[in-house]
N, C-alpha and C positions, 0 to 999 in steps of 0.2 A: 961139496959144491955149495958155493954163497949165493942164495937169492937176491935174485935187485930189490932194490929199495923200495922202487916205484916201477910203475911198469914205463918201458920206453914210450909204448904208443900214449900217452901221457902229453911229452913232449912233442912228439910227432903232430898229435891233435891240434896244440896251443901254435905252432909254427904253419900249418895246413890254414886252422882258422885265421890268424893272420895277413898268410898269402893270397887266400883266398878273397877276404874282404877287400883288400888294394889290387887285387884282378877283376872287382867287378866295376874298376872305375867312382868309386865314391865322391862325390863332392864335399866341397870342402868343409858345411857343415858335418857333414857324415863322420867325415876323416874327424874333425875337431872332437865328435860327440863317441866313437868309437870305443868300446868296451869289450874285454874278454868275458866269454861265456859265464857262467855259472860254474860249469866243469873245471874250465882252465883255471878261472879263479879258485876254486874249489884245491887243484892242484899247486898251484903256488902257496897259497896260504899254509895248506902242509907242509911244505919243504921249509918258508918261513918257521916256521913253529916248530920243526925237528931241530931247525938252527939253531934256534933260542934255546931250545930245552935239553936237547940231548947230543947234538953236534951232528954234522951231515956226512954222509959215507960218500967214499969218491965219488960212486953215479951222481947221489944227489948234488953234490957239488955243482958236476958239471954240469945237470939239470939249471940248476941253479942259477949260474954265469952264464950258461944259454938263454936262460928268461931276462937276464940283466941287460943282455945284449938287447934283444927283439926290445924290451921297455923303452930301450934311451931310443934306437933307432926309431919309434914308433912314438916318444915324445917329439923328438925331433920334428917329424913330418906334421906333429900337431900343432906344435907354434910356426911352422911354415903355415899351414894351411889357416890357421887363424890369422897372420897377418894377411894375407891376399882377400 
């Protein structure tokens, strides 16, 4: 049996805090000033870094392109909310 990479709830966490922060209604400063935890941070930067050095195993991948997604989506809304 192969161990995951990472643990899911990892990912679960970094997509939760997300949802979470645009459910409590932020203003647009907030939206513009918005940063992922310590944790999440914490957990990208590994998967980054497994990329660089050693290449990434499927999970990570997908981890991976999961983060890519939530990033643009979440710039997105930050140059909306900075031009208003």
């Amino acid at each position: 049996m192969v161990a995951k990479a990472f643990p899911e709830t990892d990912l679960s966490a970094l997509r939760d805090e997300v949802a979470d922060f645009f459910a409590s209604s932020p203003s647009a400063q907030e939206i513009v000033d918005f940063r992922l935890s310590e944790s999440s941070e914490h957990f990208i930067s590994a998967l980054l870094d497994a990329n660089r050095t050693r290449g990434l195993m499927p999970d990570e991948q997908i981890a991976l392109d999961e983060y890519t997604r939530i990033e643009r989506l979440v710039q997105a809304i930050k140059v909306r909310a900075f031009a208003a």
